[in-house]
LONU-444722 format. One record per residue (C-alpha): x, y, z; residue in three letters. Coordinates in steps of 0.5 Angstrom, whole numbers, plus 500, padded with zeros to 3 digits. Example, Ala and Ser with C-alpha at 12.3 -4.5 7.8 and 13.67 -1.06 7.14 Angstrom:
BEGIN
525491516ALA
527498514SER
This chain:
BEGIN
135270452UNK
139266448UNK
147267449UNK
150272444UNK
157274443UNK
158282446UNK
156287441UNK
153282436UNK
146280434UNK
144273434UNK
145272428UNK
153275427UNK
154270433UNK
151264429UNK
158265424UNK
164262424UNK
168268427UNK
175265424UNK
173264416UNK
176270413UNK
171269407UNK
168263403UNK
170261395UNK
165255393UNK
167249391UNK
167247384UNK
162242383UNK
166234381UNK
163234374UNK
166241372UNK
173238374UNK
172232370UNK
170236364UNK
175241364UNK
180236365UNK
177230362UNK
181223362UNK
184221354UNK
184215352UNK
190212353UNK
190215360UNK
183211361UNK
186205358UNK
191205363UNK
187206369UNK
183199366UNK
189196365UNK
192198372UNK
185196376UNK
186190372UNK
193187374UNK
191189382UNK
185184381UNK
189179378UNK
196179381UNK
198172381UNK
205171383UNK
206179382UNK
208183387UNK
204189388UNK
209196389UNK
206202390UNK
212208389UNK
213216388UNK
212221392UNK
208222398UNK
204229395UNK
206231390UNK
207239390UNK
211240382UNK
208237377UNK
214238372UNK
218234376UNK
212229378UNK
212228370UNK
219227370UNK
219221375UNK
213219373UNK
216217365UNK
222215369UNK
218211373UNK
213208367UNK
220205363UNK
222202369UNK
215199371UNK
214196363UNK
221192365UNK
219190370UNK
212188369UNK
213180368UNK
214181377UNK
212186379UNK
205191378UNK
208198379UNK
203204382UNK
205211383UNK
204213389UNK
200221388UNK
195223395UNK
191229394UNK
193231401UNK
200232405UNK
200227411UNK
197230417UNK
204230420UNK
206235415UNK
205243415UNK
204244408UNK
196241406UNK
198237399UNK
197240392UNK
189240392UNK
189245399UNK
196250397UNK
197248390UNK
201256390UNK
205253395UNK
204259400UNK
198258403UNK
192261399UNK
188255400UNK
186255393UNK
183249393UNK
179250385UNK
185252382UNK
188246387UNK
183240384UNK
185242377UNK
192242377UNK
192235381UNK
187232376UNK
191235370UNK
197231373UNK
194224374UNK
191225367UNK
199226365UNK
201221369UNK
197216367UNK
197218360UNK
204216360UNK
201208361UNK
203209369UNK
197207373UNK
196212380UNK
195210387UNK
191215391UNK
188217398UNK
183221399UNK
């Protein structure tokens, strides 16, 4: 017969024994309604997309924190940074730098995976908040770059 683990039936032994439990996902769609971009932070985000394409002799400077884990304090040097890029804009074109998950060289997952910060894995509650964020930023005028 086929291999079984002990004391389980075939179909037990088809499950992953290391999930503790399974929440879905929101689908994309309901994120983006229930935290739908404004028209200024869409306005920044053509605008931002727009000075990429057409740099010019602008330097191009992708700044900020790598993953973002506070969303007061993102907010806060966001503003500092959108005033700073506005300066600047005749040389420079200036993105926030905001990844939706911590670099693989750090413990913590990034906002979207642990956005408690104590490894609850609440990844719906995560999506909300780090899309809630870049609509904040943006809205502030400041265009954001991202990795997924």
């Amino acid at each position: 017969g086929a291999p079984r683990l002990r004391g389980m039936s075939a179909l037990e032994s088809l499950e992953d024994s290391r999930v503790a439990k399974l929440r879905p996902l929101l689908p994309a769609a309901c994120v983006l309604e229930q935290c739908a971009y404004n028209d200024a932070a869409a306005a920044t985000v053509l605008a931002g997309r727009q000075a990429v394409r057409t740099l010019g002799d602008k330097l191009l400077v992708v700044v900020g924190p790598c993953s973002p884990h506070d969303s007061a304090s993102t907010l806060a040097y966001a503003a500092k940074l959108a005033e700073l890029a506005r300066a600047l804009s005749g040389d420079l074109v200036v993105l926030m730098r905001c990844n939706y998950a911590a670099p693989d060289s750090s413990e913590w997952r990034g906002l979207v995976m642990d956005p408690e910060l104590n490894g609850s894995l609440n990844i719906n509650k995560g999506l909300r908040q780090m899309r809630e964020l870049l609509v904040a930023v943006n809205s502030l005028g400041l265009p954001v770059a991202c990795e997924f």
